[in-house]
C-alpha positions as CSV (number, residue, x, y, z in Angstrom):
1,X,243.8,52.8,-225.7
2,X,241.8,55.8,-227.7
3,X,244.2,58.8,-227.8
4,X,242.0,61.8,-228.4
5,X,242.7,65.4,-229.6
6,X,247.2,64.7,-229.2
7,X,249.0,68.1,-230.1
8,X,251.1,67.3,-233.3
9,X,254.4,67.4,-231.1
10,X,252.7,64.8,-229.2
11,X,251.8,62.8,-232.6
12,X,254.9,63.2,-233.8
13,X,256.6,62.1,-230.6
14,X,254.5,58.6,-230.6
15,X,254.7,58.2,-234.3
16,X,258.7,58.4,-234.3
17,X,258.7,56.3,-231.1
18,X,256.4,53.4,-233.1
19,X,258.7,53.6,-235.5
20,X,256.0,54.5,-238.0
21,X,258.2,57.8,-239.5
22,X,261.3,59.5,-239.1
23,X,262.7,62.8,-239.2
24,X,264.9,65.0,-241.3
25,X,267.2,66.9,-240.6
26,X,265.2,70.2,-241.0
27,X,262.5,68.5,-238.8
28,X,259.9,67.8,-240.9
29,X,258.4,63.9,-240.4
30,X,259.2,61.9,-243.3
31,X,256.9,58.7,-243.9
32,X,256.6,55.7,-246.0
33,X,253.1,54.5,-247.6
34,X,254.1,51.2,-248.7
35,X,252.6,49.6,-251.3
36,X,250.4,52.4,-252.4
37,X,251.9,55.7,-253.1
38,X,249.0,56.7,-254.7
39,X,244.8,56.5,-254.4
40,X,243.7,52.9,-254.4
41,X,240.8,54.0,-257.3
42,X,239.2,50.9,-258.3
43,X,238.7,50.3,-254.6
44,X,236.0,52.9,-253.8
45,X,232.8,52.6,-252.6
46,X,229.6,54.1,-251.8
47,X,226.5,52.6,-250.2
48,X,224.0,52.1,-252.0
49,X,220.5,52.2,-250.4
50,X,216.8,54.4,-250.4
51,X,219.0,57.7,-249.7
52,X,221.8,57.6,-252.2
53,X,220.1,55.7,-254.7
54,X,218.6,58.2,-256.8
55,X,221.6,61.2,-256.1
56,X,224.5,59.1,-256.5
57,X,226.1,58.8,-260.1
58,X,226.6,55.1,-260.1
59,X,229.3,53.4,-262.1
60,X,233.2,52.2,-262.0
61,X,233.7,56.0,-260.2
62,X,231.1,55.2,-257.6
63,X,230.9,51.5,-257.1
64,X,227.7,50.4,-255.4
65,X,228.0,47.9,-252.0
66,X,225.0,47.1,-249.8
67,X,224.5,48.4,-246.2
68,X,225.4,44.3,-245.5
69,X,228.8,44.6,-247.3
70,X,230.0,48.0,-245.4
71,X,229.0,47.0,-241.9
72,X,231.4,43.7,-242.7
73,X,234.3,46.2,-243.8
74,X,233.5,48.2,-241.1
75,X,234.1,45.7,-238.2
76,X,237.0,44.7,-240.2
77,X,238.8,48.3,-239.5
78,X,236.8,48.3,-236.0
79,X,238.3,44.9,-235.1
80,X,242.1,46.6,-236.1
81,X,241.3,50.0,-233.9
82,X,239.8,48.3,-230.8
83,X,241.9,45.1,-230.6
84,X,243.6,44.0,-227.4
85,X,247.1,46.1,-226.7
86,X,246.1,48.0,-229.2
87,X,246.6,52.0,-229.1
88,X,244.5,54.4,-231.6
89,X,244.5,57.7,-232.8
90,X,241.2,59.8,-232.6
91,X,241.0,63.5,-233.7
92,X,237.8,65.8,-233.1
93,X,237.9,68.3,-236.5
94,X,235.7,70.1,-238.4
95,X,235.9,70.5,-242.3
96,X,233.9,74.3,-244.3
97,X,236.1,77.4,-243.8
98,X,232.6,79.1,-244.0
99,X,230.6,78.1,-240.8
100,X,227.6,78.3,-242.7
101,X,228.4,74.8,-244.6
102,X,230.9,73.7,-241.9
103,X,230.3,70.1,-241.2
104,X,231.8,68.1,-238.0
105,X,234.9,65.5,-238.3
106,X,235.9,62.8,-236.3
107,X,239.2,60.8,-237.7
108,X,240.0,57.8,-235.6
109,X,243.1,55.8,-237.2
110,X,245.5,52.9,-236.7
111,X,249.0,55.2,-237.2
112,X,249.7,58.6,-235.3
113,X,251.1,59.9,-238.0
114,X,247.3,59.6,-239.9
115,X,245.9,61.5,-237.5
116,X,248.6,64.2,-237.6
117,X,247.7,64.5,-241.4
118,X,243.9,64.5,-240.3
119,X,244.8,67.5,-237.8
120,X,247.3,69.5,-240.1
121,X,244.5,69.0,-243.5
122,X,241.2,69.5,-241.9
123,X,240.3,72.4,-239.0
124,X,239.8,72.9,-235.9
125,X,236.3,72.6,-234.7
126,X,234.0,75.7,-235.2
127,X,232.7,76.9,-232.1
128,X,229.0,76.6,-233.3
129,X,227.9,75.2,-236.7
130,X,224.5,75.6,-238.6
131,X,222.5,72.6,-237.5
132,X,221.5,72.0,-240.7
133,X,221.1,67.7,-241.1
134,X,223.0,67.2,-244.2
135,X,226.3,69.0,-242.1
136,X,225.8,66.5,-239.3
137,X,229.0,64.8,-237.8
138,X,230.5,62.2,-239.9
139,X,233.4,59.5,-239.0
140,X,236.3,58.2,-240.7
141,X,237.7,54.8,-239.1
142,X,241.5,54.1,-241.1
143,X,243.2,51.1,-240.1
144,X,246.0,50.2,-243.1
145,X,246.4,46.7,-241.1
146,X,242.6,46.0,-241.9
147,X,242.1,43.9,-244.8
148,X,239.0,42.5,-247.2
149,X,238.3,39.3,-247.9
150,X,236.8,39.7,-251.8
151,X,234.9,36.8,-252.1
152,X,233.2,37.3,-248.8
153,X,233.0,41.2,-248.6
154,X,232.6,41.9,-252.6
155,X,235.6,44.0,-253.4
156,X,237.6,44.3,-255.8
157,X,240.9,43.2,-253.5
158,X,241.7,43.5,-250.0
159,X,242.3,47.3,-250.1
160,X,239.3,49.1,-249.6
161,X,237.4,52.8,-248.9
162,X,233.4,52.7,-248.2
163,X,231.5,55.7,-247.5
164,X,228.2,55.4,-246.6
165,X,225.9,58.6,-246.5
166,X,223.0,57.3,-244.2
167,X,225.1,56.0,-241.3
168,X,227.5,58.8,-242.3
169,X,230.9,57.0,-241.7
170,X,234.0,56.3,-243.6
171,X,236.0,53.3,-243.1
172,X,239.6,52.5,-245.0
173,X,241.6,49.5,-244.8
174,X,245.0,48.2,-246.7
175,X,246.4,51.7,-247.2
176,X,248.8,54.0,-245.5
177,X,248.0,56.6,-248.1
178,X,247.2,59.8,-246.5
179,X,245.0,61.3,-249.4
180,X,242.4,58.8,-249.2
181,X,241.2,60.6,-246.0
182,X,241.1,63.7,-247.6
183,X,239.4,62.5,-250.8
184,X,237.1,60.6,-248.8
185,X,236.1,63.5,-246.7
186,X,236.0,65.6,-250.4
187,X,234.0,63.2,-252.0
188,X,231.7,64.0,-249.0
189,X,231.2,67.8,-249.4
190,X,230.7,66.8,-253.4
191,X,227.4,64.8,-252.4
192,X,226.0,67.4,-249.6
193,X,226.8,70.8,-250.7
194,X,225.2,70.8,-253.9
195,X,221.9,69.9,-252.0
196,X,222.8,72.9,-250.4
197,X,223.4,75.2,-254.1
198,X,226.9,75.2,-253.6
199,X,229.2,74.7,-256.0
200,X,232.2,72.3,-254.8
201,X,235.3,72.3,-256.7
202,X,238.3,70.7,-257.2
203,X,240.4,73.6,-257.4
204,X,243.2,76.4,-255.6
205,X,241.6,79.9,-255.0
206,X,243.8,83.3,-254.1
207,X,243.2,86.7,-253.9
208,X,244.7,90.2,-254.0
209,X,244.9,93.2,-251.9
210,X,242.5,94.4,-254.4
211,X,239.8,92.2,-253.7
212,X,240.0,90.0,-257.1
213,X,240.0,86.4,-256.2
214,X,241.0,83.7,-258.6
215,X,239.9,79.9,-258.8
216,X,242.4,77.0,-260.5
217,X,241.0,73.9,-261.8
218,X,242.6,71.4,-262.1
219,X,243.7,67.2,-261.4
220,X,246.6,66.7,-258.9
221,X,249.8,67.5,-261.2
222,X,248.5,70.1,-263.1
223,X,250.0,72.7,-260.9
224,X,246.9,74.4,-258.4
225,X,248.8,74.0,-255.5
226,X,252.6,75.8,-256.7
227,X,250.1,78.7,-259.6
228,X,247.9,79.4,-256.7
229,X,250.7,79.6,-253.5
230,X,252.0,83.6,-255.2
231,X,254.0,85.5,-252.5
232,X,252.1,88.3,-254.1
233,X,248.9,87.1,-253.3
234,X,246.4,85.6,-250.6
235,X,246.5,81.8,-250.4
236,X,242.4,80.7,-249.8
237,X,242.8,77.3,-250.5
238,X,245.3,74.6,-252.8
239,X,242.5,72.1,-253.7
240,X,239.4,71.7,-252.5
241,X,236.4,74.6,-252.2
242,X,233.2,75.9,-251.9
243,X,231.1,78.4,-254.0
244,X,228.2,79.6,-252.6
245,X,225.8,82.7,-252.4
246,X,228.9,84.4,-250.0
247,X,231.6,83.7,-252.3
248,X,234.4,81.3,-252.0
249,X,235.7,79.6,-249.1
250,X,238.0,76.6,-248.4
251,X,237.1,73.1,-247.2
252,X,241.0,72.6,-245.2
253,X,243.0,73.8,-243.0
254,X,246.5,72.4,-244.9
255,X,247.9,72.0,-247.9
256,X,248.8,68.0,-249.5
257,X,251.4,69.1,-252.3
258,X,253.0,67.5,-254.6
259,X,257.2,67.4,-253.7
260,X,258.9,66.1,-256.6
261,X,261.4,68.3,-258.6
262,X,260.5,70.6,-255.4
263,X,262.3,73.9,-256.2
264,X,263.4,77.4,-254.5
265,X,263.0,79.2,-256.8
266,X,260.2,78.5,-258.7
267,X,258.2,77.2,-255.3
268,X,259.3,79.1,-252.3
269,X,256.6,79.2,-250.1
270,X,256.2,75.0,-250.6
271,X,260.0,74.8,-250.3
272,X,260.1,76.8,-247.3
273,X,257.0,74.5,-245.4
274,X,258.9,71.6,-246.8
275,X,261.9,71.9,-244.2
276,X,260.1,72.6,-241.1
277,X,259.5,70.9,-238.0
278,X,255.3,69.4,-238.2
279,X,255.5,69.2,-242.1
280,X,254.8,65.4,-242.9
281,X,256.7,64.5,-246.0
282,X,254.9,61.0,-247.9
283,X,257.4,59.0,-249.8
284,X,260.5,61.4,-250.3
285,X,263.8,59.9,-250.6
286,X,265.6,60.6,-247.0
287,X,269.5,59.8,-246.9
288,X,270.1,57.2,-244.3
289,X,272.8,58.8,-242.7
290,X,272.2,62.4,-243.1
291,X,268.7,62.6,-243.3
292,X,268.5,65.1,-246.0
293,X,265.6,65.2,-248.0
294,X,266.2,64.4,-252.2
295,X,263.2,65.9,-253.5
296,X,264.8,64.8,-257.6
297,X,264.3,61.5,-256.4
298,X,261.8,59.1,-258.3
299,X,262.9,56.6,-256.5
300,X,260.5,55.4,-254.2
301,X,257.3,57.3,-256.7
302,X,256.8,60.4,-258.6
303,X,254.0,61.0,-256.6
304,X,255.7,62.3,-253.0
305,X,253.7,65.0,-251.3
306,X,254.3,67.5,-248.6
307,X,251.4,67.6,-246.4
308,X,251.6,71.2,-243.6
309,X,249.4,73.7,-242.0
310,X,247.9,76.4,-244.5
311,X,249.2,79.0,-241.8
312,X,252.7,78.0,-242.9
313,X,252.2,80.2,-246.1
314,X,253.0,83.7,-244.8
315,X,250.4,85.0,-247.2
316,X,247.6,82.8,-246.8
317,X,244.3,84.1,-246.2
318,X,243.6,84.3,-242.4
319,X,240.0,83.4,-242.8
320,X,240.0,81.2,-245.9
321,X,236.7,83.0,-247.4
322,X,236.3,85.9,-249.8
323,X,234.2,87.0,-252.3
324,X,233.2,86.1,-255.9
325,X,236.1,85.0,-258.2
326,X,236.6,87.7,-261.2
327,X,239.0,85.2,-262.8
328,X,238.6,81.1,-263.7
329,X,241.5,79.3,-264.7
330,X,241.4,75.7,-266.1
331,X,244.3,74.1,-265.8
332,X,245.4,71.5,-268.6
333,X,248.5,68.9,-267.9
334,X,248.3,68.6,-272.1
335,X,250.8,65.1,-273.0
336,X,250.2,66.0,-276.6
337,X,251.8,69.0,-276.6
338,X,249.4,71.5,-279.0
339,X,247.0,73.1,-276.8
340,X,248.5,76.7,-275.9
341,X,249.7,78.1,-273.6
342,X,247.0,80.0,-272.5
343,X,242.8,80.6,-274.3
344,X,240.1,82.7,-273.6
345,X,237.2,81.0,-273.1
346,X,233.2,82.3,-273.8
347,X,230.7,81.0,-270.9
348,X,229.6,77.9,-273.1
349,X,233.2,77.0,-274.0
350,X,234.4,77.1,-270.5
351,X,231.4,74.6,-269.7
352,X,232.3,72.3,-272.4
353,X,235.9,72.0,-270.8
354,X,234.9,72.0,-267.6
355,X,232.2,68.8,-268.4
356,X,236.1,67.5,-270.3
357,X,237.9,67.8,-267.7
358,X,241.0,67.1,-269.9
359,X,244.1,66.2,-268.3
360,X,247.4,63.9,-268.3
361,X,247.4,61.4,-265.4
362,X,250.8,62.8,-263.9
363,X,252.9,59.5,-262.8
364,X,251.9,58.5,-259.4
365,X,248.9,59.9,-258.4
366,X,246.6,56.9,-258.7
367,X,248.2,52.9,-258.6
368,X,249.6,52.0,-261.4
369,X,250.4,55.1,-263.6
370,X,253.9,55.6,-264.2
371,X,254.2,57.5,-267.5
372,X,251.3,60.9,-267.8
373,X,248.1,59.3,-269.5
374,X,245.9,61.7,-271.6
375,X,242.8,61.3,-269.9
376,X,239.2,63.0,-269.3
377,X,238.0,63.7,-265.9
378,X,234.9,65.3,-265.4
379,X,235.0,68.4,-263.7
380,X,238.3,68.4,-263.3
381,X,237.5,65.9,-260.3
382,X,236.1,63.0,-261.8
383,X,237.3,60.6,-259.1
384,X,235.5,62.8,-256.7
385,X,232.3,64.1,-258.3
386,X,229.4,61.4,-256.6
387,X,226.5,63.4,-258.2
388,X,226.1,63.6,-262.2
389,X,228.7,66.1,-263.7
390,X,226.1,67.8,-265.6
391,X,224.9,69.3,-261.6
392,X,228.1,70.4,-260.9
393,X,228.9,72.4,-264.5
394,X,224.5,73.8,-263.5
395,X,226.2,75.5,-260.4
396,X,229.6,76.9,-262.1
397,X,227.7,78.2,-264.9
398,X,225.1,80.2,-262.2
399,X,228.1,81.5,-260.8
400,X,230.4,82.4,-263.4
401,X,226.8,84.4,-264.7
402,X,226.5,85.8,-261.4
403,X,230.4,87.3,-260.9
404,X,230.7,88.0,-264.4
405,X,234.3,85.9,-264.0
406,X,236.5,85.7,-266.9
407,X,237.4,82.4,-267.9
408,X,240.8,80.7,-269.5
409,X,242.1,77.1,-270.6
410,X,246.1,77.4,-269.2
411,X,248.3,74.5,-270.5
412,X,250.6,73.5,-268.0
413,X,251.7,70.0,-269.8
414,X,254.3,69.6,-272.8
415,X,255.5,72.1,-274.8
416,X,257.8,71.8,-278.0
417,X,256.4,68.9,-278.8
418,X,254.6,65.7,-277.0
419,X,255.5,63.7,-273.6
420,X,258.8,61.9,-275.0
421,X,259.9,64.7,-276.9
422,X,258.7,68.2,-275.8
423,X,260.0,69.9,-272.6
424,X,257.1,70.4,-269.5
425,X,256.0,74.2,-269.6
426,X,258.1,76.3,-267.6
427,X,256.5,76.9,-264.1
428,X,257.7,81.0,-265.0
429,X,255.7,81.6,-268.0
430,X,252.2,79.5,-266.3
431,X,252.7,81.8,-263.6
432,X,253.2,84.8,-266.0
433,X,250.3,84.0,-267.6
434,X,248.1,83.2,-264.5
435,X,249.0,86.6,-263.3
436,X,247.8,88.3,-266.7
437,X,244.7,87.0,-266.3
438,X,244.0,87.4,-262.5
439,X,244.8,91.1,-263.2
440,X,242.5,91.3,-266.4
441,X,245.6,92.4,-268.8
442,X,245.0,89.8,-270.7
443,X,241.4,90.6,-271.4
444,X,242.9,93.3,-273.6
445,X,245.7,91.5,-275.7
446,X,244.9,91.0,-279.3
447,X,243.6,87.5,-279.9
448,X,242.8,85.4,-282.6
449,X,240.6,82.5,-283.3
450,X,241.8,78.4,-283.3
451,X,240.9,77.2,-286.5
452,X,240.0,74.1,-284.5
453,X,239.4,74.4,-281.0
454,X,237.5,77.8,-281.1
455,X,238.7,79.3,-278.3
456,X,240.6,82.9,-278.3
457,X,244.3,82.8,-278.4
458,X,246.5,85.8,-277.5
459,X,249.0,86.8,-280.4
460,X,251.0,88.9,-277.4
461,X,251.7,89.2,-274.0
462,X,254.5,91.2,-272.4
463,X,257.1,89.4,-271.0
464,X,256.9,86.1,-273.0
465,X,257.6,85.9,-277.1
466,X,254.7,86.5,-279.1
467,X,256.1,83.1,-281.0
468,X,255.5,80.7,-278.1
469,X,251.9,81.6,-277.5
470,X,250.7,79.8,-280.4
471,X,252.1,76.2,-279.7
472,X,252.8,75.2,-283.3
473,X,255.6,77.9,-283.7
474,X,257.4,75.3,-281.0
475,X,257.3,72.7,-283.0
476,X,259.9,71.1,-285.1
477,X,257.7,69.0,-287.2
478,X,254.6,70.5,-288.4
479,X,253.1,67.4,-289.9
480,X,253.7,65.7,-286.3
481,X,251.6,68.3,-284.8
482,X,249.0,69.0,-286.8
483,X,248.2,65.0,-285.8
484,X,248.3,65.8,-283.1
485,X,246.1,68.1,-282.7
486,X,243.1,66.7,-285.1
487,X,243.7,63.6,-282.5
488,X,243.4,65.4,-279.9
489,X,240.4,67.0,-281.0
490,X,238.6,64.2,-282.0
491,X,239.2,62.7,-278.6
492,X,237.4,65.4,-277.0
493,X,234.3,65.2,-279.1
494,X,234.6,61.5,-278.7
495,X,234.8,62.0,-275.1
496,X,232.0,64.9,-275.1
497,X,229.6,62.1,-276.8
498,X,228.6,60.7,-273.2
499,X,226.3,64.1,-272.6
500,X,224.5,63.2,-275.7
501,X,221.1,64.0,-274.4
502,X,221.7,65.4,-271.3
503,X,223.5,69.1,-272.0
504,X,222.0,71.8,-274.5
505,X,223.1,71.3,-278.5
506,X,224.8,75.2,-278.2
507,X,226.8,73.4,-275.4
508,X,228.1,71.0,-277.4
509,X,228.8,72.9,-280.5
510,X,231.4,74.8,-277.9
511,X,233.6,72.0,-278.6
512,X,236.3,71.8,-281.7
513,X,235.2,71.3,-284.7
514,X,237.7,68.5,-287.4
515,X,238.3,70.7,-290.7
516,X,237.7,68.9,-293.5
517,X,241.3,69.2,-294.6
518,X,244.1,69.6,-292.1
519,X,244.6,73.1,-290.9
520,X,247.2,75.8,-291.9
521,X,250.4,75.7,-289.7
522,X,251.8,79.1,-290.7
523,X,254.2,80.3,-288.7
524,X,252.5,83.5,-287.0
């Protein structure tokens, strides 16, 4: 039997009698993904045929498989949803804040607990939408119990997400993981939109009373979701959005944020949605006999998430549109511990590390990462980007141009030295400095140039000692950081070396330049 369009007490009321979840004792629905607490990455992919072929950036991000290959996986899930006594879970949705770029959803899945996640992070229909035939319905089929057969179906492993643009369906098999439905359905909007000259992000937006919004990039650890939810401000969106013509608008209706170290007082507003009844909590430790909820724990993964309705946040914006950004944050999970805490960035700069993308893997978010991993992820979104970067980083430039949006580079990773030694940044003084720049105070601070990364650097901002601005000063062993740092320059220009060719030579010199002798460490 095909349930269709449940109300979530309903969903919760099947998905607690099937034994699929349970409930804490503040109500929320606690669930288990199994085997993967994370995105199955290296099990992604896209069809490859006469209307992807030239659009799609092909490569380990965006594996190719034949129209052939994804009907097989396709009656694999098919053959899990329609099977005899089986029941199923479908969910008529809609996913574009803006109506002008909102496209239809249909989610049908295995668990009724998946299709409470589909209901809470997408939106409700829209009660008329543009017509336009790259926004035409498109269909996810999830069934974890579905599995591939490599040798037969040419994957990498029985776990497996296809997308296939032409047909417009997604199907997933051999993962409970709730975010691959939302990255799948992201990684969607990434391919059509820009068609459409708009810009889609990987990124949190808010905005003030006062009209001036703000955008956070940034990968899943990095801290979009707790910088951007500010009881003093309008919550748009915690990850995913569109730029267009209008201005900014969200692609959800919920939020999927990370839970671990959950706190009161640094996070209210998550900590709050976190202990109420329709909140779906993924891999939190649950006592057995209590049922309260251990958000410390590690046990199970670092990567447990909080998925609830964007309506939850008292402030949240009740459209989830507004106007042009006047402030771009790039946020930085920095495992080596030197970038600041906080640069000004010129137009070409904030290209350059837009194109980088640099990051720490945070524990969790993808199999197998259990420590943070320095990596580079283009656009802040790698993962999801299906067209070439270099389109994406076309659009933001436009509309940075356009808005006249100042633009900053806000390490959110180690401080006092690297992962191992240093301490994380303290969510207070990110938020501090976030604030600063949404208001444009710290467009006025005095600033001075990095000797090797280029970028501006404030030398003081009220409310956090002038001393911890420039990250050497937090150091005890100079010598160790200036390593550092020379590494971690040289791994962005090593990285930056894959646009050879395809970005402009001015681009390019917005990068850091390695000193011929190792650079000064004076204490400022």
């Amino acid at each position: 039997m095909i349930y269709k369009n449940l109300q979530p007490t309903k969903l919760i009321e099947l998905s607690l009698k099937r034994y699929e979840t349970s409930l804490s004792k503040d109500g929320a629905l606690v669930a288990m993904s199994g085997r993967f607490t994370g995105r199955a990455a290296k099990d992604k992919y896209i069809v490859r045929d006469a209307n992807s072929e030239k659009l799609v950036d092909w490569g380990t991000v965006n594996q190719p498989i034949s129209s052939q290959q994804f009907a097989q996986l396709k009656a694999r899930v098919l053959e899990v949803l329609d099977g005899n006594d089986r029941d199923s879970f479908e969910m008529e949705l809609s996913v574009g804040a803006d109506p002008r770029y909102a496209m239809p959803l249909v989610v049908r899945t295995e668990l009724a607990y998946q299709a409470l996640f589909a209901q809470i992070m997408f939106r409700e229909p829209q009660p008329q939408y543009s017509g336009n035939p790259l926004l035409e319905p498109f269909y996810v089929y999830a069934a974890p119990s579905a599995k591939a057969y490599p040798e037969a179906d040419g994957t990498n492993s029985e776990t497996f997400i296809g997308i296939n643009f032409t047909t417009r369906e997604i199907v997933i098999g051999g993962t409970k993981y709730c975010g691959e439905i939302k990255k799948s359905i992201f990684t969607v909007m990434n391919y059509y939109l820009p068609q459409l000259n708009v810009m889609t992000m990987h990124a949190s937006a808010n905005t003030g009373d006062d009209g001036k919004s703000a955008i956070f990039f940034g990968l899943s650890g990095t801290g979009k979701t707790t910088l951007s939810a500010d009881a003093n401000r309008h919550l748009i969106g915690d990850d995913e959005h569109g730029w267009s013509d209008e201005g900014v608008f969200n692609f959800e209706g919920g939020c999927y944020a990370k839970a671990i170290k959950l706190s009161p007082k640094a996070e209210p507003e998550i900590w709050a949605a976190c202990h109420q009844f329709g909140t779906i909590l993924e891999n939190v430790v649950m006592d057995s006999d209590t049922h309260a909820i251990d958000f410390d724990s590690e046990k199970i993964t670092e990567n447990t998430r909080a998925a609830y309705p964007i309506a939850t946040i008292a402030n949240h914006h009740p459209t989830a549109c507004a106007g042009e950004p006047t402030a771009i944050v790039m946020l930085a999970c920095d495992a080596f511990g030197v970038l600041p805490p906080v640069a000004k960035l010129t137009a070409e700069q904030a290209m350059f590390y837009f194109l980088s993308g640099y990051t720490a893997k945070v524990a969790g978010t993808e199999a197998g990462i259990t420590e943070p991993q320095s990596t580079f992820s283009a656009c802040f979104g790698g993962p999801f980007m299906v067209l070439h970067p270099t389109r994406y980083a076309e659009l933001l430039a436009e509309r940075i141009k356009r808005a006249n949006a100042a633009c900053y580079l806000v390490n959110t990773g180690w401080w006092k030295g690297a992962y191992g030694v240093g301490e994380r940044m303290p969510i207070a003084m990110s938020r501090r400095i976030v604030n600063a720049a949404i208001s444009g105070e710290l467009a006025s601070v005095p600033f001075e140039i990095d000797p090797v990364f280029g970028f501006q650097v404030p030398t003081a901002l009220s409310g956090i000692d002038s001393a911890h601005l420039k990250m050497v000063n937090t150091w005890q062993d100079k010598n160790v950081y200036n390593a550092q740092l020379l590494k971690l320059a040289k791994m962005f220009l090593d990285n930056f070396k894959k646009y050879d060719g395809k970005v402009s030579d001015s681009l390019k010199q917005a990068g850091p330049k390695l000193p011929e002798v190792a650079p000064v460490v004076a204490v400022a």
